[in-house]
N, C-alpha and C positions, 0 to 999 in steps of 0.2 A: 221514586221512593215509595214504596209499598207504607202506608199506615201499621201502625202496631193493635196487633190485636191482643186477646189476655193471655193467648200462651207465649208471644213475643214477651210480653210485662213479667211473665213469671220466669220466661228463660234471664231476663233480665237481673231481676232481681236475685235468685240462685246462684247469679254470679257474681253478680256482687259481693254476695254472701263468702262465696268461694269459689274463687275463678280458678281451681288445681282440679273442680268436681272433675269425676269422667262424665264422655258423652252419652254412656249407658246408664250411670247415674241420675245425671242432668235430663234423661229424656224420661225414665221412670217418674221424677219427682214433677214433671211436668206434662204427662200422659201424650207421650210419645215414645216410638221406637228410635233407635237408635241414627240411624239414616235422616230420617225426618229434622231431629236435632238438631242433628250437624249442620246439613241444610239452612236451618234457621239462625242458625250462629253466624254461619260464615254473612249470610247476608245480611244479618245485624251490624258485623264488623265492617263489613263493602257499605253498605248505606250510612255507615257513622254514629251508629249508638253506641257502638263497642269502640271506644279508641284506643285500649293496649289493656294491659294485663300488668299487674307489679304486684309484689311484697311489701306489706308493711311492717318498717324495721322498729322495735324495739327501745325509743330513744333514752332510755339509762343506760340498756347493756350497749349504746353507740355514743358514749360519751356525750352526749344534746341532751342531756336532762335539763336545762331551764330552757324555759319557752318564753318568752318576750314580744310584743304587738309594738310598733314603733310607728309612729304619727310626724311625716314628714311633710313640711314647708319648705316653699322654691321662693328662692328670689329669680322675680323674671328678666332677666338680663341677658336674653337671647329668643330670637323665635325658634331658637332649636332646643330649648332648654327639656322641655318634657325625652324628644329624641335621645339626647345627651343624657340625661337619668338615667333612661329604661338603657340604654346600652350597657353603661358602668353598670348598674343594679344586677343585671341578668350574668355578672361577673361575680358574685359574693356568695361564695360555697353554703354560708350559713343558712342563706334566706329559702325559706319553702315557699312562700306565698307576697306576693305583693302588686296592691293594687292602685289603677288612675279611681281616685273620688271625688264627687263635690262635696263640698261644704266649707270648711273651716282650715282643711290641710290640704295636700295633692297628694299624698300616698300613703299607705297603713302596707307595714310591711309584718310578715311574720317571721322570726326568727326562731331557729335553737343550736343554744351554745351546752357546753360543757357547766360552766360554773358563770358566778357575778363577773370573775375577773377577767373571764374571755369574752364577757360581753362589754364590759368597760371597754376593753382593747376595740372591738369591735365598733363598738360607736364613736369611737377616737376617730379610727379610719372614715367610719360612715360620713363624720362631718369634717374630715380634713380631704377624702377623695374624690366623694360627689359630687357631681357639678353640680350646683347650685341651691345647695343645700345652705338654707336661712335659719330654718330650728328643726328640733327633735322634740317629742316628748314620746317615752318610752313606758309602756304597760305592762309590771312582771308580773307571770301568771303563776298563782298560788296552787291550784288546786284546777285540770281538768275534769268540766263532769261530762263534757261531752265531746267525742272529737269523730267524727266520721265523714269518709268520703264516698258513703253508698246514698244514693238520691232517692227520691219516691218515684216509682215506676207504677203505682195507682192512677 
């Protein structure tokens, strides 16, 4: 795997920006020709800096306007118990994000539902479906000031 250089870093970042740019676009704003680009792209994605391409939706106009951070505790009553979470968990339409932590809990999940009372319903199931699930404490988010999935490529 070849090292990134700075026009690697700026093809990178461009795309983040806007992964719809053209390749004659993309190569202009990153002083290259067109061919060159592409070249660069494609081995970016073959080597693994590029892992896919998506749209980001809208969540009022997609009925998930509240967003919710949810702090979950396991009772450990299985050596498979984490296995058993992450299985069930990667089943819950709602969840964008969630992860194994240390500290005080075992998982911080991110949610977004439509309203409170989908998320009530929601945490009903959370702690009558999951395995081993011992508490919840749940964080509604008032106000995003920041939410982005483009990385520092400096």
């Amino acid at each position: 795997m070849k090292a990134l250089d700075r026009i690697d870093r700026r093809i990178l970042d461009e795309l983040q920006k806007n992964a719809r740019i053209s390749y004659v676009e993309l190569g202009e704003r990153v002083g290259l020709s067109t061919s060159p680009c592409l070249e660069r792209v494609k081995r970016l994605e073959n080597d693994g800096y590029i892992s896919g391409y998506t749209a980001i939706l809208n969540p009022e106009l997609m009925n998930a306007a509240l967003m919710v951070y949810v702090e979950i505790k396991l009772e450990y009553d299985s050596k498979r118990i984490f296995e058993k979470f992450k299985n069930a968990a990667l089943l819950i339409p709602h969840l964008l994000e969630c992860h194994l932590l240390s500290g005080d809990f075992d998982y911080l999940m991110k949610i977004r539902v439509a309203d409170m009372a989908e998320y009530r319903q929601l945490l009903g199931d959370i702690l009558r479906d999951l395995p081993g699930v011992r508490d919840t404490r749940s964080y509604i988010v008032m106000e995003v000031i920041k939410e982005t999935t483009q990385l520092s490529v400096t």
